[in-house]
C-alpha positions, 0 to 999 in steps of 0.5 A: 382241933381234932388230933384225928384231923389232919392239918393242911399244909400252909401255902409255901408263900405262908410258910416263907412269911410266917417260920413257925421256928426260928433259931436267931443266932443261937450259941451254946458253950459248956464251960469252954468248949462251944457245942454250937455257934451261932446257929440261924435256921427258920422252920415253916409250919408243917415241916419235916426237917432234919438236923443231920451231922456226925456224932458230936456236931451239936445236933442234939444240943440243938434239940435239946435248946429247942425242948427246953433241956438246955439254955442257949449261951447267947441268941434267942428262939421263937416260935409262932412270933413268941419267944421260946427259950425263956419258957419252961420246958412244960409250956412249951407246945414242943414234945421230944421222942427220944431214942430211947422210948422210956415207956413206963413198964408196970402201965399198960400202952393206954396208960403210957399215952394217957400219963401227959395228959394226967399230969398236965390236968387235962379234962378227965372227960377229954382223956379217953378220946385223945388217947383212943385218937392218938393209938389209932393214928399208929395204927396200935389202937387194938394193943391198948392193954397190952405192956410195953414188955410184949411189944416190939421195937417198932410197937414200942416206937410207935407208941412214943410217938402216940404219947408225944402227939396226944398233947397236940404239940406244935413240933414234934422233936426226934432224937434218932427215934430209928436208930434201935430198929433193925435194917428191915424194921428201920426202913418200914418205919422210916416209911411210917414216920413220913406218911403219919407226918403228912397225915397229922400235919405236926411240923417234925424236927428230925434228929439223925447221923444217918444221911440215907434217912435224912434224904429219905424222910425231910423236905430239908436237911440242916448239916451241921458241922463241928457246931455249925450250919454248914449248908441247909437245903432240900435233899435233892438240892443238897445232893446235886449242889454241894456247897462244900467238900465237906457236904459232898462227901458227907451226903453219898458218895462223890469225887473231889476234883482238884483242878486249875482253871485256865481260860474257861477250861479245868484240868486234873490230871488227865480230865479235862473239861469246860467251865465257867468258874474263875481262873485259879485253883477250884474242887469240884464234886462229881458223883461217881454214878455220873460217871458212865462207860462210853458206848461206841457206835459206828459211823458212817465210814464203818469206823468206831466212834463214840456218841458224844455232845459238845459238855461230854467229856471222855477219857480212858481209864484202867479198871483196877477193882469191880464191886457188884451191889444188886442194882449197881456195880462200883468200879475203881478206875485209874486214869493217869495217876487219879483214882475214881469211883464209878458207878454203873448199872450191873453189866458183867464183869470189866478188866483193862483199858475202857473208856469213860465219860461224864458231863462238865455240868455234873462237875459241881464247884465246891468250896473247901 
C-alpha cells in the first residue's frame, strides 16, 4: 500500500461487522486506585474518535493500554480479530503522537521521519520514498533539511505526525497533540489534523480535555468519567441528547431543570411544560441558546399577542446581567427564584421584565 494513497472508507455496514479496535472490558488499577473500570468501546476502520474527559478520567491510561505502555489489570484488547494487549509495543501496528513532539534536535526533519523506519529495518531502498510520502502528506516536504529548532510549533507538529504515518499504522493515537499551540494556530491545525485523517484514511484515536475539539474534529466522542464511559455517541448526538447531568454540562453549556412530573406535565418553578416521562421527580437539560426572547405580533383585534405552537412554552423573566460575545449575547435571567442562561443572537442591550420562550422538546430528560 502506497502511504500516499488515500484509503477508502468502509461501508458503515462493514465497519458495524468488523470494529477494527475493540476495548473488552478492560480495567486497570495502580496499587489500589483503579484508573479505569471496565471500559468496553469498539473503533471502526477509518474512525476519527475522541477520547475526552476531565484531567484524571483515565483517558490517557486508556491511550496508553492501547499503545502498549501499560498493561490492562483485567479485560482483553483486539485489533483486526487479533489480540493486542499481549503483543509488545513494537509489533503493534499502533503509532503515538504525544503532546510533546520529542523530535531529535541534532537530526535534520528527513532524519527524524526516517529514524522508525531505521530502526525497525526497513529496506533501505524503501526509506527515501516513504519519508518524501509522508513530509508531502504535511505539506513540510520542502522543510526536509531543515532542525527541529527552526520550526514552528505547528511545523514541529506536523512533523510528529509524519513521523508516526511513515510506519503506515493501523491507528494512529494523539495524546492532546494541540494542546501547546496558541488559539490561532490551534484552530488551523485542528482543521488540518481532520483533512490529512480523511485524506490517508488512518483510524485516529484522539486524546483531549477540550470539549470545543473534540465536537470540532470526531465522528464519535467517548466521555469518560472518574474511569468510566459515561456516554459515547456522534457530536451531535452527544450534544442534543445528554444521557446524563454530568454530560450536559461537560459538553457546552446547558440548564438542569429540577422538576416534578405530574400527569404528563413537569414544573420547576415557574416553567411549566409537557412531556411524556413518567411521573416523579426527572432533570432535564435545556441548552440556553434554545432559549430565545418572544416576539409579540398583533392580532386581528389590534391586541398584542405572541406567536406560539402547541410545545412553545413562554414565560417572563428578569434580565439580571447581558454578556456581548461577537455572534452571541449571554443573558442572565430570573424567573421566579430560578436563574438561566440564555443565549440570543446580538440585539442591544435588555433590562427588565421580558418574555421568553423555549420548545418542551428542547427539554431533554437526563439521569443523574
Amino acid at each position: 500500500m502506497s502511504l500516499g494513497a488515500a484509503i477508502p472508507p468502509p461501508l458503515k455496514e462493514e465497519r458495524a461487522a468488523r470494529p477494527l479496535l475493540e476495548v473488552r472490558a478492560v480495567a486497570k488499577r495502580f496499587d489500589t486506585r483503579e484508573v479505569l473500570k471496565r471500559i468496553s468501546l469498539n473503533v471502526a476502520a477509518g474512525e476519527f474518535i475522541t477520547l475526552l474527559g476531565e484531567s484524571g478520567s483515565g483517558k490517557t491510561t486508556m491511550l496508553r493500554l492501547i499503545a502498549g505502555f501499560e498493561q490492562p489489570s483485567s479485560g482483553e484488547i483486539w485489533m483486526n480479530g487479533a489480540r493486542l494487549d499481549t503483543l509488545p509495543p513494537h509489533k503493534r501496528r499502533v503509532n503515538t503522537v504525544f503532546q510533546q513532539y520529542a523530535l531529535f534536535p541534532h537530526l535534520n526533519v528527513r532524519d527524524n521521519v526516517a529514524y522508525g523506519l531505521r530502526v525497525t529495518n526497513a529496506p533501505s531502498n524503501e526509506i527515501g520514498a516513504r519519508v518524501s510520502d509522508a513530509l508531502r502528506m504535511v505539506k513540510m516536504d520542502s522543510f526536509a533539511s531543515a532542525r527541529p529548532a527552526t520550526l514552528s510549533g505547528g511545523q514541529q507538529q506536523r512533523v510528529a505526525l509524519a513521523r508516526a504515518l511513515v510506519n503506515r499504522p493501523l491507528l494512529l493515537l494523539l495524546d492532546e497533540p494541540l494542546s501547546a499551540l496558541d488559539a490561532n494556530l490551534r484552530k488551523e491545525m485542528q482543521s488540518e489534523l481532520k483533512s490529512l485523517q480523511r485524506e490517508v484514511g488512518i483510524t485516529f484515536l484522539f486524546v483531549t480535555h477540550d470539549q470545543d475539539e473534540a465536537m470540532a474534529l470526531s465522528d464519535r466522542i467517548a466521555l469518560l468519567r472518574n474511569g468510566a464511559l459515561e456516554q459515547i455517541a456522534s457530536p451531535r448526538q452527544i450534544y442534543s441528547h445528554p444521557a446524563t447531568a454530568y454530560t450536559a454540562q461537560f459538553i457546552g453549556q446547558t440548564n438542569l431543570l429540577r422538576a416534578e412530573i405530574r400527569g404528563g406535565g413537569a414544573a420547576c418553578g415557574a416553567l411549566r411544560w409537557p412531556t411524556s416521562a413518567p411521573d416523579g421527580a426527572a432533570v432535564f437539560s435545556l441548552r440556553p441558546e434554545s432559549i430565545r426572547l418572544a416576539v409579540p405580533v398583533a392580532d386581528s383585534a389590534g391586541s398584542s399577542t405572541a406567536n406560539s405552537t402547541a410545545d412553545e412554552v413562554r414565560f417572563s423573566a428578569i434580565v439580571k446581567q447581558q454578556l456581548y460575545g461577537g455572534a452571541s449575547e449571554l443573558l442572565e435571567i430570573d424567573c421566579g427564584g430560578q436563574t438561566l442562561r440564555v443565549k440570543i443572537p446580538p440585539r442591544g442591550p435588555l433590562s427588565g421584565k421580558q418574555d421568553f420562550s423555549f420548545f418542551a422538546q428542547d427539554a431533554v430528560p437526563v439521569s443523574e
